[in-house]
N, C-alpha and C positions, 0 to 999 in steps of 0.2 A: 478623467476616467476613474473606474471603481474597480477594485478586486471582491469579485465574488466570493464569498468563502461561508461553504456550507448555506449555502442561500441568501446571504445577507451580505448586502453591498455595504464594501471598506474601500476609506481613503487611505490610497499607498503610503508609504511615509512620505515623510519630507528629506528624510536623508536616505540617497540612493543605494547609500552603503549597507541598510539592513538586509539579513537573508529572511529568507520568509520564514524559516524556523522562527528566527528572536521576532518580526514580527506574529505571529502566532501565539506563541508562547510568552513573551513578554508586554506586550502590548494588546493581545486580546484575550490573554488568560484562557489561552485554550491546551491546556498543559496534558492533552494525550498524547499530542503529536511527541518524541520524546528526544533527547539533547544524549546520541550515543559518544562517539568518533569525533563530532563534529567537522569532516575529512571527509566524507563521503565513503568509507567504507563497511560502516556495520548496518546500514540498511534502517536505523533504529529512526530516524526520522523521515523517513517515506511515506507522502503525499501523494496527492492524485489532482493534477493538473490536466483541464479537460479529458480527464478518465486514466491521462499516461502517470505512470507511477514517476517520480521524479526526489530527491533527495532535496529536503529543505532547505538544509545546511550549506548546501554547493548552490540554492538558487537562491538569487536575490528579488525582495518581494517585488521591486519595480520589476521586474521579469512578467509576474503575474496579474499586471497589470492589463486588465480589459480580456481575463480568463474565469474560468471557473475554479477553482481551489474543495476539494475533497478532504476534512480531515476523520479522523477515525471517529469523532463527537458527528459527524456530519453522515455517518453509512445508518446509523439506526442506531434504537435507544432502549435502555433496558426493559421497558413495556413490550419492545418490537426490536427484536434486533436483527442487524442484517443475516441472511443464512451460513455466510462465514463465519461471523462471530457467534454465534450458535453452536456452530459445527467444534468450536474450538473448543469451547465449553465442551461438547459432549465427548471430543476426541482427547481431551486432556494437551490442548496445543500452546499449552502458555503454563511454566513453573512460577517465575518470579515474575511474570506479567511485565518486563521489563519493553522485550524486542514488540511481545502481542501487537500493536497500534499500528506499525510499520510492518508488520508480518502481514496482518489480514489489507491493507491498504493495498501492499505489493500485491498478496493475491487477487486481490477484486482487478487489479490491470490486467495479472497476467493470465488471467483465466478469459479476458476479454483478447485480449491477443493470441492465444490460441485459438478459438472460438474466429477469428477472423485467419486465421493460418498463419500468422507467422511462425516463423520456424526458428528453434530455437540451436544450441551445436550440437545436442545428440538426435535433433531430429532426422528420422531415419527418411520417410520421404518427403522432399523437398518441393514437392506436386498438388500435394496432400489443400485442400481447401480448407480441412479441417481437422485439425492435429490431435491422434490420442495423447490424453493425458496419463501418460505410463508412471509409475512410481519415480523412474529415472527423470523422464519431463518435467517433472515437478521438482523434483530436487536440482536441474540444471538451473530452472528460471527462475527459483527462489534460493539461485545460491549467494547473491547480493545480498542477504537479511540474515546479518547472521542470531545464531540464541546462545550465549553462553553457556545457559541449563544444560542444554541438551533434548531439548523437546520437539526435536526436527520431525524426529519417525509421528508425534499425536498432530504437528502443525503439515505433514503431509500427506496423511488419512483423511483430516477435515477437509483440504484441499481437493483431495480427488474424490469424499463423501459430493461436497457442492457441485465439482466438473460432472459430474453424473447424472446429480437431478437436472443443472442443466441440461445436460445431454437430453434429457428421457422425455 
């Protein structure tokens, strides 16, 4: 079997112990994905696994074995960039450009998971098919990623700039 990633079929490793972070990053030199916590708590290496946002560092690449793989090189490219990373730009959603890769990754999920309703813990109705993305929403579902800087309030403006044109 092959690991898809970012369009181009990889062979898993051969040692089942790698996470897909180190293959990513060490073995295909794809060095946006980025090496936070390595623990799974700062959000800082967050991928997109058949569309679901997933932490690299906690999976292992044989995991993604016979999936699609998303990395932030893989959403759009400086000629064309995806509408997130745009929006970040123009929102000022990234200081040290450290957490960015894994910010806008998680959001391409979670904007897709609202958009299909699931419901997040402040969501208020539970019924709902299709969930507003309130300031609050946004900063519940993007509370996994975190930004040292402090560039929450510009990376949660670009997030509900994009929920919108979706929307419209």
């Amino acid at each position: 079997m092959t690991i898809r990633i970012n369009n181009n079929d990889v062979a898993p490793p051969d040692d089942a112990r790698v996470s897909l972070l180190d293959l990513l990053r060490e073995h295909l030199h794809l060095t946006g994905t980025k090496v936070g916590c390595n623990q799974g708590a700062c959000g800082a290496c967050t991928v997109l696994l058949d569309g679901d946002r997933v932490l690299s560092c906690l999976t292992l690449a044989v995991q993604a074995d016979g999936h699609q793989v998303t990395t932030i090189e893989g959403l759009g490219s400086p000629e064309e960039p995806h509408p997130l990373q745009a929006a970040f730009i123009e929102h000022d959603g990234f200081q040290c450009g450290y957490c960015t890769p894994g910010q806008i990754c998680a959001a391409v999920a979670m904007l897709r998971e609202a958009a299909s309703g699931m419901p997040s813990y402040v969501t208020v109705d539970l019924a709902t098919e299709k969930t507003f993305l309130s300031l609050e929403e946004i900063r519940e579902r993007m509370s996994g990623n975190l930004c040292r800087c402090g560039a929450h309030n510009g990376i949660v403006k670009a997030i509900q700039q994009v929920a919108k044109e979706q929307a419209a």
